[in-house]
Legacy VTK file of the C-alpha trace (Angstrom):
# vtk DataFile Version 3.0
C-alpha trace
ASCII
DATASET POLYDATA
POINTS 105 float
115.664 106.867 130.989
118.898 105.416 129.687
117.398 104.279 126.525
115.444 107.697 126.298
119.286 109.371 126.912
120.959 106.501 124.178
118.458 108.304 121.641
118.894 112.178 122.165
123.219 112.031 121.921
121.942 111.219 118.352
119.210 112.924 118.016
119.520 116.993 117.540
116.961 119.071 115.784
118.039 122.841 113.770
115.889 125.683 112.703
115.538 124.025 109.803
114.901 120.587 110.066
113.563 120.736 113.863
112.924 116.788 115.835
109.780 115.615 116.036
109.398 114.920 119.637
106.766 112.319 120.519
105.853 111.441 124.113
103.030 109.026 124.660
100.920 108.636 128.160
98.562 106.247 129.173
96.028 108.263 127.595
97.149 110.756 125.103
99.856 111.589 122.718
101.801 114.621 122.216
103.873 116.045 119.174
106.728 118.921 119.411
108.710 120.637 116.811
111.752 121.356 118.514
114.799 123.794 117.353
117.597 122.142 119.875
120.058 125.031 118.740
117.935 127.648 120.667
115.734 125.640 123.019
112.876 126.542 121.781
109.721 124.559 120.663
108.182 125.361 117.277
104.940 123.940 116.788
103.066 121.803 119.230
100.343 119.232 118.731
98.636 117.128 121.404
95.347 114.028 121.276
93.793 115.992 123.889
90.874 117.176 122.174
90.779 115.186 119.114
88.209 112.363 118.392
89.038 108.884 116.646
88.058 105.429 117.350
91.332 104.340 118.691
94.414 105.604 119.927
96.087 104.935 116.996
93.462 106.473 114.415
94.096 110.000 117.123
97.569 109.930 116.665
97.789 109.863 113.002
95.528 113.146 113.444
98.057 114.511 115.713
100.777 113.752 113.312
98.844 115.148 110.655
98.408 118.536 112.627
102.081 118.708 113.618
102.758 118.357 109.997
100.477 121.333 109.015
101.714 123.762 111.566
105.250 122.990 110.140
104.325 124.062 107.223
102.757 126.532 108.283
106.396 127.779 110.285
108.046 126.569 106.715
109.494 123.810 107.870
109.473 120.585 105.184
111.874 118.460 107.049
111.918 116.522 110.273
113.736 114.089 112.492
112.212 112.040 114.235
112.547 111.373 118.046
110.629 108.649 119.601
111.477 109.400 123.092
112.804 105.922 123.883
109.296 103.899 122.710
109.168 101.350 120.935
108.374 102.148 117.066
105.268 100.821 117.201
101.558 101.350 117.480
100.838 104.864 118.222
104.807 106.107 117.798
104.534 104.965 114.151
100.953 106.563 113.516
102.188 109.768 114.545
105.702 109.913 111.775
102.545 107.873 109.421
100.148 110.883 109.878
103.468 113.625 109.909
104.525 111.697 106.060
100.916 111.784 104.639
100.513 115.520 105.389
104.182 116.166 103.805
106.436 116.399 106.396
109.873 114.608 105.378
110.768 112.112 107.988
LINES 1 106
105 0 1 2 3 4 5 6 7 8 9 10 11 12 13 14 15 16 17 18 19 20 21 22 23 24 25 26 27 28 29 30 31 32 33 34 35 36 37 38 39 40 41 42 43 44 45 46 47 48 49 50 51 52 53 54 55 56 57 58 59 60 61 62 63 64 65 66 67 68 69 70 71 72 73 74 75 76 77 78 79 80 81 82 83 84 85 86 87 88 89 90 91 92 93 94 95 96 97 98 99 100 101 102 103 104
């Protein structure tokens, strides 16, 4: 929680470049768009129902899809928020998968 707390006092997302909030369970991954100004989430992408090999191979797919519905909402710019997780593994497949469908990280 404190680490997760350390990283949202820097973290703040406009209507224009919204964060990219990642939260990661033991068995899925999920993606917002969130406009901190208002409160309000954007776009919102989850592993839920996608198929891959490995948890890593979904959440690139998940970034990918978070990346299309923001441009979809004409958004071309993100930050990133990795909800206090390590950058690592599934974290960085999701911003990998979000930069390979356009999205500016």
């Amino acid at each position: 929680m404190r680490r997760h707390n350390r990283i949202r006092a820097r973290v703040s997302g406009t209507a224009e470049k919204p964060r990219l909030s990642v939260f990661r369970s033991n068995r899925f991954v999920y993606a917002q768009l969130i406009d901190d100004a208002t409160g309000k989430t954007l776009a919102a992408a989850d592993s839920r129902k996608v198929s891959g090999a490995n948890p890593t191979e979904r959440a690139k797919v998940v970034g990918k899809t978070i990346a299309e519905l923001a441009k979809k909402a004409g958004i071309e710019r993100a930050v990133f928020d990795r909800g206090g997780f390590k950058y690592q593994g599934v974290i960085a497949a999701v911003a990998d998968g979000a930069r390979e469908a356009g999205l500016a990280i």
